[in-house]
Every structure is written in structure tokens, then in C-alpha cells.
N, C-alpha and C positions, 0 to 999 in steps of 0.2 A: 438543716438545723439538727444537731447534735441532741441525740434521745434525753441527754444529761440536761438539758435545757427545757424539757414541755414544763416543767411545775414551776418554773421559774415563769417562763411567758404565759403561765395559763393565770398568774394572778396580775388583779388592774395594774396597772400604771397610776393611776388616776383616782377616781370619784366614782363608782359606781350607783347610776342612778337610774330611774323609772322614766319614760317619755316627758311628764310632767313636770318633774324636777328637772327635765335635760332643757326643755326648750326654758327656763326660767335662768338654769346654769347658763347659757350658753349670749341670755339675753343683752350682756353687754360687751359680747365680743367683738371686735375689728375683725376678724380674719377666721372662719371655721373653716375644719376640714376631716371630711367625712369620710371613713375608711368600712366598710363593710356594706353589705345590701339591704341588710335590716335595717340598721342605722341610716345610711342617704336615704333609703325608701320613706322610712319616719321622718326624718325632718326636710324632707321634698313636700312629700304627702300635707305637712303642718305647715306649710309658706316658708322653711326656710331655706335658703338654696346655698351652699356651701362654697366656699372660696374655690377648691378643691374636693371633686367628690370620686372617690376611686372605689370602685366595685369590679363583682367577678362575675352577676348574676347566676353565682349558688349560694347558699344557705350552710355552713356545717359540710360542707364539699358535697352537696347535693345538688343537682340544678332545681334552681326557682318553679315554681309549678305556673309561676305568672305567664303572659305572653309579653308585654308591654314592661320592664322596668322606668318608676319615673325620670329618673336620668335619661332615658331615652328621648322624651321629651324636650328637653334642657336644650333651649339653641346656645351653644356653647362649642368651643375647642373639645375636639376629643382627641386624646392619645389611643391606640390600643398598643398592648403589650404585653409579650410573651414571659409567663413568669411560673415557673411548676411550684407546685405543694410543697412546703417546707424549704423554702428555699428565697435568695433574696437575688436576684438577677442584675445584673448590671445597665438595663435599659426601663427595668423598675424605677431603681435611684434616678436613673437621669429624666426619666416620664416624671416622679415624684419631687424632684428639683426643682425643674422645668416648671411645673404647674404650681409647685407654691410660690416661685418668684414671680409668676407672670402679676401682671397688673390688671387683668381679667380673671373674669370666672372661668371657670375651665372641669374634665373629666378626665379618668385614666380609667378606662375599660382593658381589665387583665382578664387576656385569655391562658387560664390555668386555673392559678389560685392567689388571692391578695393578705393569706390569712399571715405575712409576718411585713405588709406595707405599712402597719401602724408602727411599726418600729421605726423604720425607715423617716414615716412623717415628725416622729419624737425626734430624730437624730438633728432633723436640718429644719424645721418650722421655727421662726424668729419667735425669739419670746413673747410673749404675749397671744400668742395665737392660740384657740382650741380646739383639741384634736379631741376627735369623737372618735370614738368605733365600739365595733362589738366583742363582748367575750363569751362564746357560744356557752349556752346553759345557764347565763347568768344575769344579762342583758347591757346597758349600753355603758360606755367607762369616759368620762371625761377630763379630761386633763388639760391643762394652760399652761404651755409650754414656757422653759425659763431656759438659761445654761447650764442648770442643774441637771434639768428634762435631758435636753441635748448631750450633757457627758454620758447620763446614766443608758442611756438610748447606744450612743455610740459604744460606750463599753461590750455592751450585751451583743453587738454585731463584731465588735471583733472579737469576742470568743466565741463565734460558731466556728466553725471547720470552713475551712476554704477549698471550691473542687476547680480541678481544674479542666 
């Protein structure tokens, strides 16, 4: 990711809300999908189990002080998948594809960093779906995904740098 771009991604997408407002936002959605540890941890922790739940178990690129994440739990599909810091991999997209089309519930456990998978989930999650995740220092951003989500999503990925 292009240094030109943190203040750009560092603001929501979405809705910025409190736990309380989130499980009430989120209460008449078809389809949720949870991008960060804090966020699937909270609404694992509060009975809600996510269409899609993608974590990295670190915190702020720290690892979790927990032993047990409740995703761990989850009898569920898991992916893992290799993706570094700042950066959106090509087995990310296809992990993050893969698990919003399935017709199960399912997991994408990223070994690295998962801190630009909510972009990824904006770009291709069917309208109507919402995308939860975290914005470090700020707490959780909800967004209901439409075509607009999805261009604006996509735009933002094709102007990072491409490495080869």
C-alpha cells in the first residue's frame, strides 16, 4: 500500500459504531462478514457468528495476549492464508471470494496481516451484505455493501502500486 494512501484508508467506509449499536445495526442482515480480531471476537463472544469471519489473531499488528481466539471454536471451513502488512495478496482475494460465495459459513485465518482484507470484502461482497471490521483507535465501522461500495472499493485497489 502506497504511504499516499494511509489517511485515505485510515477513515470508515461505513458507520462507525459502539458494540451496542453494532449488534442492533447488523440485526437485520442476510449475510455478515467480519474482518478483524476485535470485531469477530465481539460478535462471536455476543452469539453472532459471521458468514465470513477473517482474522489475523493480532490486535494493531500485535499479537493477541489470548490463548484461544473464538473463531477457533467455529466448526466451520477454514482457509489460512499468507498475506504481509500492507499489502493485498492474490490468495487473500481468492480466500476472500471463495468464502463470501460459499453457501456455508466459513473462516480465513491470515498468516501475516489482514489490515487491507476489508477492502478486498467491500470490492466483491453482493449488495446487501455487511461488512464489519475494525478501525484501530477508533472501534468497529459498519457498512452494507451496494455497487457503489463495490466501485468505490475497487477504485481504491487499483490505485495502490502493484509489486511484482
Amino acid at each position: 500500500m502506497p504511504e499516499r494512501m494511509r489517511a485515505e484508508l485510515s477513515m470508515p467506509f461505513g458507520t462507525m459504531m459502539q458494540a451496542e449499536d453494532l449488534l442492533r445495526g447488523i440485526a437485520d442482515c442476510d449475510r455478515v462478514i467480519a474482518v478483524g480480531d476485535v470485531v469477530s471476537s465481539t460478535l462471536i463472544n455476543k452469539g453472532v457468528i459471521p458468514h465470513l469471519t477473517v482474522y489475523d489473531r493480532r490486535n494493531e499488528r500485535r499479537e493477541l495476549e489470548v490463548g484461544v481466539h473464538p473463531a477457533d471454536h467455529l466448526r466451520m471451513p477454514e482457509t489460512v492464508v499468507e498475506n504481509p502488512p500492507g499489502l493485498i495478496t492474490p490468495g487473500l482475494v481468492r480466500a476472500v471470494k471463495d468464502g463470501i460465495e460459499a453457501s456455508d459459513r466459513n473462516k480465513v485465518r491470515v498468516e501475516g496481516e489482514e489490515d487491507l482484507a476489508a477492502l478486498v470484502c467491500a470490492a466483491i461482497a453482493p449488495a446487501g451484505s455487511c461488512l464489519v471490521y475494525g478501525l484501530p483507535g477508533k472501534g468497529a465501522v459498519l457498512v452494507r455493501t451496494s455497487a457503489e461500495v463495490n466501485e468505490a472499493a475497487q477504485r481504491l485497489i487499483r490505485s495502490m502500486e502493484v509489486l511484482k
